[in-house]
C-alpha positions as CSV (number, residue, x, y, z in Angstrom):
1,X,-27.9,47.9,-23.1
2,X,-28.5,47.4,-26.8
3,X,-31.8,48.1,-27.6
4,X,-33.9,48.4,-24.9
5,X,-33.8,45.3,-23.0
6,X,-31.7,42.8,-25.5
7,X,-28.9,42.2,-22.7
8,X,-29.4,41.8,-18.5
9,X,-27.6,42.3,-15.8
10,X,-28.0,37.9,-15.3
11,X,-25.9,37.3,-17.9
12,X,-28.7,36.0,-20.0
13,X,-29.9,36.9,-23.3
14,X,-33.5,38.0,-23.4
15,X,-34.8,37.2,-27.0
16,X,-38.4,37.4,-28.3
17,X,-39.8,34.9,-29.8
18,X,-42.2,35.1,-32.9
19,X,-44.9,35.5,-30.9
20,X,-43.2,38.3,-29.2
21,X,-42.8,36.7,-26.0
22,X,-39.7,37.1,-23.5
23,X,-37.1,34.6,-23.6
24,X,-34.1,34.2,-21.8
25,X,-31.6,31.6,-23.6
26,X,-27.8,32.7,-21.9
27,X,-28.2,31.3,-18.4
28,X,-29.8,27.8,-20.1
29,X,-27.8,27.6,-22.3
30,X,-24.8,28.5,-19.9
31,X,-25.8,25.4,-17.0
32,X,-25.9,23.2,-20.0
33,X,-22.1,24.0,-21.0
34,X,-21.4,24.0,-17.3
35,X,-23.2,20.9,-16.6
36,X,-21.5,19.5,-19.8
37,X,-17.9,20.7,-18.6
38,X,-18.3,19.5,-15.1
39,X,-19.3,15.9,-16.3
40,X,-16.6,15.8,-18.9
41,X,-13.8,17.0,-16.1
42,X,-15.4,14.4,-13.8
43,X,-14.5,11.2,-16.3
44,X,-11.2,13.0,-17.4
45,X,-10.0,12.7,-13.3
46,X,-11.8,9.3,-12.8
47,X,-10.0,7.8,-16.3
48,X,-6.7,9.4,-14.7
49,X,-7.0,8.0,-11.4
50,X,-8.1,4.5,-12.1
51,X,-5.2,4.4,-14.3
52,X,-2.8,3.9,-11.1
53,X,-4.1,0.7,-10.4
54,X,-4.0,-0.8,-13.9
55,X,-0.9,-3.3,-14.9
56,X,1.2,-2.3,-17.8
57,X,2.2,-6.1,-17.3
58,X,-1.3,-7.4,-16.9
59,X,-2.4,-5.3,-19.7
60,X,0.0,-6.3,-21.7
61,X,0.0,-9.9,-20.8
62,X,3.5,-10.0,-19.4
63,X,5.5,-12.4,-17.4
64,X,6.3,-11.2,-14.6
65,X,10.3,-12.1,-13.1
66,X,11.4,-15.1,-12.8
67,X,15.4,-17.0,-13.3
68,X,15.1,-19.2,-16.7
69,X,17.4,-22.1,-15.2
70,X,18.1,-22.8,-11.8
71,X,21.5,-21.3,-9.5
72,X,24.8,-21.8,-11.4
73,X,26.4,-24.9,-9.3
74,X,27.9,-23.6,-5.9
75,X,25.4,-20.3,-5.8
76,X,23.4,-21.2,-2.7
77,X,19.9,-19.5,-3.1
78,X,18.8,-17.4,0.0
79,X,17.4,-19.5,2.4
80,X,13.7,-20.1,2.4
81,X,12.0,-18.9,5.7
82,X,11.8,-21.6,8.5
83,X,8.3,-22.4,9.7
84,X,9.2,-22.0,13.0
85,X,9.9,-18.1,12.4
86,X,6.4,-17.8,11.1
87,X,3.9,-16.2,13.8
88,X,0.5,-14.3,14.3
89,X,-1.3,-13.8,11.3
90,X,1.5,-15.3,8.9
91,X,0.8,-18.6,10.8
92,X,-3.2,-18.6,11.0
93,X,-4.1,-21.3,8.8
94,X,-2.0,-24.7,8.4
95,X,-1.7,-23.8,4.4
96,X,0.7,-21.2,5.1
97,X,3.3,-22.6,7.2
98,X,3.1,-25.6,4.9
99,X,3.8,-24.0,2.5
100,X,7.4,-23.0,3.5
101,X,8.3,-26.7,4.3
102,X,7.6,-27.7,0.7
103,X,9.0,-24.4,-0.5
104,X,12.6,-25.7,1.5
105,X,11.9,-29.3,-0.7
106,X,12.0,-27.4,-4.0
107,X,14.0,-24.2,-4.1
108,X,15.4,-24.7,-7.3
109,X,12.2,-25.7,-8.9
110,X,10.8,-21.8,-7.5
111,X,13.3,-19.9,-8.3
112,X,12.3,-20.7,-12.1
113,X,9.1,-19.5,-11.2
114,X,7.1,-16.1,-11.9
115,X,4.8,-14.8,-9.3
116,X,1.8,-13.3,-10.7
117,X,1.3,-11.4,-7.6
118,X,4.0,-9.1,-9.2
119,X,5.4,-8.6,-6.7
120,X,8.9,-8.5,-8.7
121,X,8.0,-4.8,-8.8
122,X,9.2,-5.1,-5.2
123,X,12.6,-6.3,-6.2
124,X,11.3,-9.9,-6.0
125,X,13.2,-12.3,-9.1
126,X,10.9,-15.4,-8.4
127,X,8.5,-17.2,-7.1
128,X,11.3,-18.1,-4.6
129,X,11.9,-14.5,-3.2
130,X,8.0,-14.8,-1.3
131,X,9.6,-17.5,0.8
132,X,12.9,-15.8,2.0
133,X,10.1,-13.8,3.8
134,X,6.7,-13.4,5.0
135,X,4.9,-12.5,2.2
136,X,4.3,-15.5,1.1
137,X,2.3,-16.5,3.8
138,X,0.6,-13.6,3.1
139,X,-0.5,-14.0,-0.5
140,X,-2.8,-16.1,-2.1
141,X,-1.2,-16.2,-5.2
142,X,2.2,-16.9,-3.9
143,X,0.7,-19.4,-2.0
144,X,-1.2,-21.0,-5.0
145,X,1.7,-21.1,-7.3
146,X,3.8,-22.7,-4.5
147,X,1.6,-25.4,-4.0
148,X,1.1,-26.0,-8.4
149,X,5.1,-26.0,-8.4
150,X,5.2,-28.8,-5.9
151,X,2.3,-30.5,-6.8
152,X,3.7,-30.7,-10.8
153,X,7.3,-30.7,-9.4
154,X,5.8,-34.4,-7.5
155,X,4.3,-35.1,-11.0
156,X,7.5,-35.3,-12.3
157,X,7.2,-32.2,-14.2
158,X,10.1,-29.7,-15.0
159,X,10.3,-26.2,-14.0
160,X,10.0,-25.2,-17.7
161,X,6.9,-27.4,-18.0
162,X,5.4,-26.3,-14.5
163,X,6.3,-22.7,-15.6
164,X,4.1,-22.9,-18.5
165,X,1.5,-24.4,-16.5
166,X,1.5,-21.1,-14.5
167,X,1.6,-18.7,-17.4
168,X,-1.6,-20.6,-18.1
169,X,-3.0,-20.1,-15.0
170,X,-3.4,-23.3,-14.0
171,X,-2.5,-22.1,-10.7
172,X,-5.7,-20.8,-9.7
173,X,-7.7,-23.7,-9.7
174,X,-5.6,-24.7,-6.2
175,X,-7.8,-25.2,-2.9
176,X,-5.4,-23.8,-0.2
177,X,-7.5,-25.6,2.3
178,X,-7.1,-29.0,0.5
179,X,-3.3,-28.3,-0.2
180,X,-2.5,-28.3,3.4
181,X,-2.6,-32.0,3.4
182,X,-0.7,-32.0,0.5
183,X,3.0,-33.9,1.0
């Protein structure tokens, strides 16, 4: 120990104080910097984590997949899931098996469509790839952007135009209840 009683065993320095009184500054000072650290690591591994869920696409205000003119003649487009081969909770609500009968109406029109669902990160190219299965029935946004196509696509609209309607967003403002009726 350096003079007398500078340093202790505790790791803390023992300094006295103008008045001459004991004080001991190392282990406060030391759960301040530990404290500090632990706080610092904690954001560090929340920042990194939440990053996983973020969108690159979203972020960055991307399209995601979808065909810029319909099937070449004579390409026939993968057929669009029957209603019939809809069951359990694909077939709950009469929105979702709708849905594939006017899907079958305008194949074309979908497969010029993104899906912001992006689900194109699972190999999907369109809009029209949620109705060769049953994720469509599935998601709300496919759903949504299904009934927008064929609601513009009734309007008269073209895909381009009904494409930039769902860049926009337009899409979301959909009632799947009410676009069960829809025909």
């Amino acid at each position: 120990m350096f003079g007398g009683n500078a340093f202790s065993n505790d790791s803390s320095y023992n300094i006295r104080n103008s008045r001459g009184n004991l004080m001991k500054l190392g282990l406060f000072r030391s759960k301040i910097v530990y404290r500090s650290l632990t706080v610092v690591f904690l954001f560090l591994v929340t920042l990194t984590v939440s990053a996983q869920w973020s969108s690159p696409q979203e972020e960055e205000g991307g399209v995601p997949a979808y065909n810029a003119a319909p099937p070449p003649k004579g390409t026939k487009l993968p057929p669009i899931l029957a209603k019939s081969e809809l069951w359990g909770a694909d077939a709950q609500n009469a929105y979702q098996t709708h849905a594939y009968e006017l899907a079958a109406k305008i194949p074309n029109v979908i497969h010029q469509q993104p899906c912001y669902c992006y689900c194109d990160r699972m190999g999907h190219n369109s809009l029209h790839s949620c109705f060769e299965n049953t994720h469509g029935a599935q998601c709300a946004t496919c759903l949504k952007e299904l009934y927008y196509s064929y609601q513009q696509h009734q309007k008269g609209k073209t895909a381009t135009q009904i494409r930039a309607g769902i860049v926009k967003g337009e899409w979301k403002q959909v009632d799947l209840q009410a676009a069960a009726s829809m025909n």
